[in-house]
C-alpha positions as CSV (number, residue, x, y, z in Angstrom):
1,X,55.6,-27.5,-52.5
2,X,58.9,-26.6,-51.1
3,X,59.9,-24.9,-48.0
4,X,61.7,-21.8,-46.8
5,X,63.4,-21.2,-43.5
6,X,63.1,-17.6,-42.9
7,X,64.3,-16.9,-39.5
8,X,61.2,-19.6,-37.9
9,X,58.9,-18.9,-40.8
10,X,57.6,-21.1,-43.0
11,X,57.2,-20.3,-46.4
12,X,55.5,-22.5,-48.6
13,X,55.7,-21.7,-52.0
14,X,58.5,-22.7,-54.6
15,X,57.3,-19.7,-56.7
16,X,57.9,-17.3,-53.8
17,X,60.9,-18.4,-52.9
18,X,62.3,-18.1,-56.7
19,X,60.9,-14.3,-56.5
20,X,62.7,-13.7,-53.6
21,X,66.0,-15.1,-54.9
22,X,65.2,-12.9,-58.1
23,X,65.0,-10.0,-56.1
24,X,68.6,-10.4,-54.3
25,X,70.4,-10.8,-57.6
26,X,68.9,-7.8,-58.9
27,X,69.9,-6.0,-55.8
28,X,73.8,-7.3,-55.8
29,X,73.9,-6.5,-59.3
30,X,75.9,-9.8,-59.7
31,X,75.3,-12.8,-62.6
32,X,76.6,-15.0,-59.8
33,X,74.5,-13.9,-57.3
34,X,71.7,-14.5,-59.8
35,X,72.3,-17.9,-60.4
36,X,72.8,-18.5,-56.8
37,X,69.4,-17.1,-56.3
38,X,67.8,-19.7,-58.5
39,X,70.4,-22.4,-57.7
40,X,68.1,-21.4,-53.9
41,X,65.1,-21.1,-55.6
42,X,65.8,-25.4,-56.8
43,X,66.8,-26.0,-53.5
44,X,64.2,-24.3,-51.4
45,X,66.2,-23.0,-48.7
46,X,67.3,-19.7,-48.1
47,X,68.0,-17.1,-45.5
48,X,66.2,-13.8,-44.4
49,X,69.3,-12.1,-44.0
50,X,70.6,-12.9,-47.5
51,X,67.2,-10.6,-48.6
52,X,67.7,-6.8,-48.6
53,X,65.9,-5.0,-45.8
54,X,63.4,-3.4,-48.2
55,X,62.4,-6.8,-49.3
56,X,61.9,-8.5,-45.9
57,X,58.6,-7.6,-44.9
58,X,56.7,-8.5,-48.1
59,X,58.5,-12.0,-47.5
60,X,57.3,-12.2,-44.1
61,X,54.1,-11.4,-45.0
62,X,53.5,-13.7,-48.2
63,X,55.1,-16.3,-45.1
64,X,52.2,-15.8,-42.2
65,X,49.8,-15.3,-45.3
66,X,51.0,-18.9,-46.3
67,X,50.9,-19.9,-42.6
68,X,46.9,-18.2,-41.9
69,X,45.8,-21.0,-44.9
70,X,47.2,-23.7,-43.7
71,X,46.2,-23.6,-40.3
72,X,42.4,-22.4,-41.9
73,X,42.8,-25.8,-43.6
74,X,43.5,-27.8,-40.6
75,X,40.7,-26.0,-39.1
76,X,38.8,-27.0,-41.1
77,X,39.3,-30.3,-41.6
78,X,39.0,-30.5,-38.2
79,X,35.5,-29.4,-37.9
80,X,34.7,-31.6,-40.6
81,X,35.8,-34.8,-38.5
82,X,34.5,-33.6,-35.4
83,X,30.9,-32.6,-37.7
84,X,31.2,-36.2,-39.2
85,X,31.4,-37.8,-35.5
86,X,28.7,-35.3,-34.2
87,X,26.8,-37.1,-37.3
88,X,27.4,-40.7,-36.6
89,X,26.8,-40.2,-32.9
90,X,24.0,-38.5,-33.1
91,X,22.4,-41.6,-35.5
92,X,23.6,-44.2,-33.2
93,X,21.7,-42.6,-30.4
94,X,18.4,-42.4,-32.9
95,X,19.2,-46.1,-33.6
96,X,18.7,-47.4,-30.4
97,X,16.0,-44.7,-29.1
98,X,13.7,-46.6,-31.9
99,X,14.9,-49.9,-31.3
100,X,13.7,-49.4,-27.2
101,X,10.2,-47.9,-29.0
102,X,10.0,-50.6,-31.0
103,X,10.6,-52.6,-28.4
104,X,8.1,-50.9,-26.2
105,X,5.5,-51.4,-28.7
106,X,5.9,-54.8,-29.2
107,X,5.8,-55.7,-25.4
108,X,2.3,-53.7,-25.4
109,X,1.0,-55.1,-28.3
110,X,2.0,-58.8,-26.6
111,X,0.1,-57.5,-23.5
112,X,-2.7,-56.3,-25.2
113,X,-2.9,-59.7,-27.3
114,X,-2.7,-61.5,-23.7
115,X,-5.5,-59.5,-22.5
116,X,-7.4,-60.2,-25.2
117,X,-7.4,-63.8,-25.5
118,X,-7.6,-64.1,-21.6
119,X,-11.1,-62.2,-21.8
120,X,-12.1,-64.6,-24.9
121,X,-11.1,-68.0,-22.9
122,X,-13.5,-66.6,-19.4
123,X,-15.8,-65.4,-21.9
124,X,-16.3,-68.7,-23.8
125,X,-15.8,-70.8,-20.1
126,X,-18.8,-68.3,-18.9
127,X,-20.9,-69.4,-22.1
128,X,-20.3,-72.7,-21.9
129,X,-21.5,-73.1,-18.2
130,X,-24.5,-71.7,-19.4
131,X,-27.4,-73.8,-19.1
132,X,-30.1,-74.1,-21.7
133,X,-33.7,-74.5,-20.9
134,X,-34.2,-77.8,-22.9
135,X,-31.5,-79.5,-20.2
136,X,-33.9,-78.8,-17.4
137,X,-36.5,-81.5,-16.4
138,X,-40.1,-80.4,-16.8
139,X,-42.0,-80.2,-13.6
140,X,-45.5,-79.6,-12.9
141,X,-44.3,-76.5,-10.4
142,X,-41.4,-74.6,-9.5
143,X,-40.5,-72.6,-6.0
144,X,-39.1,-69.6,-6.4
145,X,-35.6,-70.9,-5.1
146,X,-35.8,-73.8,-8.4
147,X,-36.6,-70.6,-10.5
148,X,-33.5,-68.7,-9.6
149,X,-31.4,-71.6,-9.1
150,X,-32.3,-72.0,-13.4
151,X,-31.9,-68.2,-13.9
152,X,-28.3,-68.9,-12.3
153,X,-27.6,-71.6,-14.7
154,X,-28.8,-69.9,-17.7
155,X,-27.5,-66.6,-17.6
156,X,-24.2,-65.3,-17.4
157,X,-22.7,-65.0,-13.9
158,X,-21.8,-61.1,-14.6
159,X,-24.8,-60.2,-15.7
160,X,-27.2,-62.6,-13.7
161,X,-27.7,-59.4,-10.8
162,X,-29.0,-57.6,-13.3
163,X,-31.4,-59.8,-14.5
164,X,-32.6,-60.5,-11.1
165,X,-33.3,-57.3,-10.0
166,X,-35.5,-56.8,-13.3
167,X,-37.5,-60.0,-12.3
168,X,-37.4,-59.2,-9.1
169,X,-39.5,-55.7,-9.9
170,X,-41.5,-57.0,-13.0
171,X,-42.8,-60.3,-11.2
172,X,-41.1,-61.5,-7.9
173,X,-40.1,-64.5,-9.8
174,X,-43.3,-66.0,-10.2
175,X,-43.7,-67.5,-13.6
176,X,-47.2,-67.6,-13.9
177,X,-47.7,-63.4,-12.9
178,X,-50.4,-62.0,-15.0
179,X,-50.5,-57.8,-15.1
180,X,-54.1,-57.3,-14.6
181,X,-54.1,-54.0,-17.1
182,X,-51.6,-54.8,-19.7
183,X,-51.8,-58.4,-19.6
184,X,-48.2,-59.2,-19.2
185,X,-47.3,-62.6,-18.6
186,X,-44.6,-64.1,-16.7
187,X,-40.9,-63.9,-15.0
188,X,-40.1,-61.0,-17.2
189,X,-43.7,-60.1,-17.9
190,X,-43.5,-60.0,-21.9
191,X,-46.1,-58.3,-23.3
192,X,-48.5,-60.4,-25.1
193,X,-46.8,-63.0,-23.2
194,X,-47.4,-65.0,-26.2
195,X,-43.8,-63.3,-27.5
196,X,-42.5,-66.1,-25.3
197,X,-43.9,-69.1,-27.6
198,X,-40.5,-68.5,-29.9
199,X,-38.6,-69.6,-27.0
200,X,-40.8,-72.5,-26.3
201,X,-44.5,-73.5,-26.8
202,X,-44.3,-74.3,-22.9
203,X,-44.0,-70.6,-22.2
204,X,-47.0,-70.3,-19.8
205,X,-45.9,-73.5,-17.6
206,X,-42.1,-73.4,-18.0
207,X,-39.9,-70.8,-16.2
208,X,-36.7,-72.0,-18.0
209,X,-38.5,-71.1,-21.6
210,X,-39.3,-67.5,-19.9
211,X,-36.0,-67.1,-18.6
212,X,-34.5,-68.0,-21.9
213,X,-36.8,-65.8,-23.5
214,X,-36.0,-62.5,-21.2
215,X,-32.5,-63.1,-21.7
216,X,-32.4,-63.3,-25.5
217,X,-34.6,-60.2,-25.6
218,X,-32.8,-58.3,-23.1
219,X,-29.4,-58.7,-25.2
220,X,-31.2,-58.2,-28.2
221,X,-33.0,-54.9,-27.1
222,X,-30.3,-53.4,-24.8
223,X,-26.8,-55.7,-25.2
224,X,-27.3,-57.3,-22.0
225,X,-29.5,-57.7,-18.8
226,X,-26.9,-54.9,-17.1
227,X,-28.1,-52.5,-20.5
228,X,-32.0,-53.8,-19.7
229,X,-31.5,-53.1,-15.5
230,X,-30.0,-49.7,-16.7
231,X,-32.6,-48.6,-19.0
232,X,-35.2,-49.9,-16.1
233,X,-34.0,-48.2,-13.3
234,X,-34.2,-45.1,-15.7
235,X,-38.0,-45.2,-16.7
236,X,-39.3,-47.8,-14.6
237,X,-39.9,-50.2,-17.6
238,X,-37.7,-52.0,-20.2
């Protein structure tokens, strides 16, 4: 592309430039002139003056014609590079809001894990002070005080109010409690207390085989004593 100085315009065309100097050897009437004309036309420079006054104006406006494009080219070149920044910002920011999610996530699923194996350890420390009935010495007779005092070794220390109150209202923690009209039988008054003979055959003389017994049908029946003291306190049996 070549370029033509037209009193501060640009024109940037060779092709228009050679019409131009076509036009002002037609007008002169002169071979010379002609050939100067395209001599200009080779050399791309040329003068608004040397253009007769009928032919200005068309020049002027094939120049701001030529001048409107290549500023709408800039233009938009420069909204593609400022579109292509937007872009790349815009994924950089997404970048790092899911890296800090992820991030977040993980740090909950740690704590949650934590939690988790925190409740399994007390859990398994609370089983394994857990008492079983064999590891108590058989006695001829038990007080109330040595009754509870097993009931406190043998069931879990969270759930061990529960199971007391239950006793508590089915027998008073006497071991040997017979219900006159149902003939329940025992701590936790099982009904025929003979049920209790799969905890022990000592089930009428032992309170740790009773207590055994209630527990492993309270967790059984209702999940735990708490489920059992619920369901109690709700219909006055379990």
């Amino acid at each position: 592309m070549s370029r033509i100085s037209v009193r501060g315009f640009a024109v940037a065309s060779a092709t228009a430039v050679t019409a131009v100097g076509s036009v002002v050897g037609v007008a002169s009437g002169s071979v010379a002139q002609n050939n100067d004309a395209e001599a200009t036309a080779a050399d791309t420079t040329t003068l608004l003056a040397d253009i007769p006054v009928g032919q200005q104006a068309q020049v002027q406006t094939v120049s701001l014609a030529q001048q409107a494009d290549a500023q709408a080219i800039a233009a938009d070149a420069g909204a593609k590079k400022e579109a292509e920044q937007a872009a790349r910002k815009a994924a950089a920011e997404t970048a790092i809001a899911k890296k800090a999610e992820a991030e977040r996530a993980e740090k909950a699923a740690k704590a949650e894990k934590e939690a988790k194996e925190r409740a399994e350890r007390e859990a398994a420390a609370s089983r394994s002070a857990v008492r079983d009935a064999s590891s108590f010495a058989v006695q001829s007779s038990y007080t109330v005080a040595q009754v509870q005092a097993m009931a406190r070794s043998m069931v879990p220390a969270d759930q061990f109010q529960c199971f007391s109150n239950i006793v508590n209202h089915e027998s008073t923690w006497n071991y040997r409690a017979v219900n006159a009209s149902s003939g329940a039988y025992g701590l936790v008054q099982a009904l025929p207390g003979s049920k209790m003979a799969s905890a022990g055959a000592d089930w009428q003389t032992n309170p740790a085989t009773q207590i055994k017994w209630g527990l492993n049908y309270m967790n059984g029946r209702y999940g735990s004593p708490c489920g059992a003291w619920s369901f109690w306190q709700a219909n006055h049996w379990y």
